[in-house]
C-alpha positions in Angstrom: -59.3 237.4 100.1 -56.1 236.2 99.1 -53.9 236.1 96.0 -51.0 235.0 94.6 -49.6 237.1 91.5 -47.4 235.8 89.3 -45.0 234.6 91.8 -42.2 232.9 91.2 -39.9 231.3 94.1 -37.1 228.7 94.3 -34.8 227.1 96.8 -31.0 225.9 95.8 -31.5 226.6 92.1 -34.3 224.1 92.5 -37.9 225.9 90.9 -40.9 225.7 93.5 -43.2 227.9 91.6 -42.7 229.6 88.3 -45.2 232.9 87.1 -47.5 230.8 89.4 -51.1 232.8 90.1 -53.8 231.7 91.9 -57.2 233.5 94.3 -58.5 231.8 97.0 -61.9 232.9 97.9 -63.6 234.5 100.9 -65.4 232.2 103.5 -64.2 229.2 101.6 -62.4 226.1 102.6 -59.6 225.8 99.8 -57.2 223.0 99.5 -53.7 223.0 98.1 -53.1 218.9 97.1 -49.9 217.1 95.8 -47.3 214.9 96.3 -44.8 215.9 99.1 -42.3 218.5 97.6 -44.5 219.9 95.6 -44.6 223.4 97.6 -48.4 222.7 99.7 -46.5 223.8 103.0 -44.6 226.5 101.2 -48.1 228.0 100.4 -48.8 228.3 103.8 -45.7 229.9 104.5 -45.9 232.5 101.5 -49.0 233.6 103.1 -47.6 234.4 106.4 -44.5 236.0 105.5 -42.3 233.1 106.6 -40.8 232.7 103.1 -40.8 236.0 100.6 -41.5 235.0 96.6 -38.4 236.2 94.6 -40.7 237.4 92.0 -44.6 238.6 92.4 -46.9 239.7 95.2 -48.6 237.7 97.5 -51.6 240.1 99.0 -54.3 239.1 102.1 -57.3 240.7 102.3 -56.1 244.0 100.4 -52.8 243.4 102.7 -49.8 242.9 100.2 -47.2 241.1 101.6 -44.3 243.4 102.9 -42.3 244.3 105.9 -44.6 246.5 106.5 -47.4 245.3 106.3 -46.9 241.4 108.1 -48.2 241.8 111.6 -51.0 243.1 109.8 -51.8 240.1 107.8 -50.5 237.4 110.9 -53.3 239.3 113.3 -55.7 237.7 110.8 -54.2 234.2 110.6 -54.1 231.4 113.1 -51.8 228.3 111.7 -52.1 224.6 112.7 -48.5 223.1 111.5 -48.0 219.5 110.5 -45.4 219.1 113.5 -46.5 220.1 117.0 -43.4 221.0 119.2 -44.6 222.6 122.3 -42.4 223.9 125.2 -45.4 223.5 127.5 -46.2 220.3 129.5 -50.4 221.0 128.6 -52.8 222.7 127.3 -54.0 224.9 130.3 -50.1 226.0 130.2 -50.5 226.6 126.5 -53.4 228.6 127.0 -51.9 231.0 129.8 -48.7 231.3 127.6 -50.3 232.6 124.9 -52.7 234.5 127.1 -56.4 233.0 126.1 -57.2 232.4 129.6 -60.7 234.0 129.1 -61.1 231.4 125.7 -60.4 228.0 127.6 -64.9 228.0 127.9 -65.0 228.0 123.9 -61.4 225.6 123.6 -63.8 223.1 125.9 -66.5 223.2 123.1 -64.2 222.4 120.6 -62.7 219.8 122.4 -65.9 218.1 122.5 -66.8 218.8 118.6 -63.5 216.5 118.2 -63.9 213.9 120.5 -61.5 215.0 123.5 -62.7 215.4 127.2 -62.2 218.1 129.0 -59.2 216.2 131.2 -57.6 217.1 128.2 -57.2 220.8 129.4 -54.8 219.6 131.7 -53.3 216.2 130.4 -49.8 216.2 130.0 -48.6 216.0 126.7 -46.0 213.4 127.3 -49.3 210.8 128.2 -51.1 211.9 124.6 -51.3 210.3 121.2 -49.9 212.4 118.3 -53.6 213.1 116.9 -55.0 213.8 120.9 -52.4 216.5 120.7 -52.9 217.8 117.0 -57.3 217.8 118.1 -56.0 219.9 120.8 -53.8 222.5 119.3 -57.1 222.2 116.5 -59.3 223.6 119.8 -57.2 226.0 120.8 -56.6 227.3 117.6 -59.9 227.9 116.4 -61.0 229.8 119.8 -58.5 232.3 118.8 -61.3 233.2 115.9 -59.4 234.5 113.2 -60.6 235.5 110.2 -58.4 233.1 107.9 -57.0 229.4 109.3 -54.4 227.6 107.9 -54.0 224.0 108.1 -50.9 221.6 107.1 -51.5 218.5 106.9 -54.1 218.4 109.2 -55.4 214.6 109.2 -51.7 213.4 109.3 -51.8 212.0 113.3 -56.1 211.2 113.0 -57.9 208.0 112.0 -60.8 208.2 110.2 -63.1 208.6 112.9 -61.2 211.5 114.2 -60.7 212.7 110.4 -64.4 213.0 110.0 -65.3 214.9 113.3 -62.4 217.3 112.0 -63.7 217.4 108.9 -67.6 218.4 110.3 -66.3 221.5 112.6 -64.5 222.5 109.3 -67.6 222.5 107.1 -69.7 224.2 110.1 -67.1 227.5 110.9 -69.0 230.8 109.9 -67.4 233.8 107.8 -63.9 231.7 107.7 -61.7 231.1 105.1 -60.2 227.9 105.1 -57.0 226.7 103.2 -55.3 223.7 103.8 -52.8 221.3 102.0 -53.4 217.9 102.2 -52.4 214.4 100.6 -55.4 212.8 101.9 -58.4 212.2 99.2 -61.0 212.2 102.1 -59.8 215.4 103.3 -59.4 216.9 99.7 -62.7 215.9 98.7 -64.2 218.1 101.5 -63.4 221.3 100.4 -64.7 223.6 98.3 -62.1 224.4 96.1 -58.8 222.1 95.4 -55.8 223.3 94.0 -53.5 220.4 91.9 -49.8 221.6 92.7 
């Protein structure tokens, strides 16, 4: 599904990865764990074009990673980032601006799956906690029902009640593949493959 080959890749003379190879599985939930600075979020990146290797070949789902090929690959992808900045004041504006009017039925669903209401449609952001809003970009995300979801960090904002709701939707997505990167044990124990950077 997707594979790394014998990348190599490094910012200001400092080395993130070196000849480094790895396959993540089909319809698997694979986490990338580590301390900070150790390249989890520049995974995520490699695999949507965002930052090119210097050496080696990243390829998606028989997709390698090129100019030519990288709206190919991010029509697969949806990507829940560590930091949520949104130029929107809710989610219903959120949802029009990216034009999944017609999903806001199966964003509800989710929001219930992770413990938001459905006033949360049309809270304001500005009167949510960090890990409301991260549940919520979670929803909206997951509606979008892409093949392949990518995940940073994404207990950072939730307690452990909200982790473990997070964590159940996770396991119970069909014909997904998963990867993550994480810090947190609870969150690395729940996948099916972990990745030591």
């Amino acid at each position: 599904m997707i594979e790394f080959k014998t990348i190599s890749l490094s910012f200001d003379d400092k080395s993130i990865f070196t000849d480094f190879s790895v396959k993540i599985e089909e319809n698997q939930h694979t986490c990338f764990a580590g301390a900070s600075g150790k390249g989890k979020s520049t995974i995520l990146k490699l695999i949507q074009g965002y930052v090119l290797p210097q050496k080696g070949e990243i390829a998606v789902n028989g997709f390698v990673m090129d100019s030519e090929n990288i709206y190919s690959v991010r029509s697969q992808l949806a990507y829940i980032p560590q930091n949520i900045h949104l130029q929107v004041d809710n989610g219903s504006d959120l949802v029009k601006m990216l034009g999944f009017e017609k999903k806001q039925e199966l964003i509800v669903d989710y929001f219930n799956k992770l413990g938001l209401t459905k006033d949360f449609y049309t809270r304001k952001f500005d009167q949510m906690s960090g890990g409301q809003k991260q549940r919520l970009i979670v929803a909206v995300c997951l509606s979008l029902e892409r093949k392949i979801l990518l995940m940073d960090e994404p207990t950072a904002s939730l307690d452990a009640e909200s982790t473990e709701e997070l964590m159940k939707v996770v396991k119970n997505l069909k014909n997904k593949t998963i990867v993550s990167a994480s810090h947190n044990p609870i969150w690395i124990q729940s996948a099916d493959k972990v990745i030591n950077l």
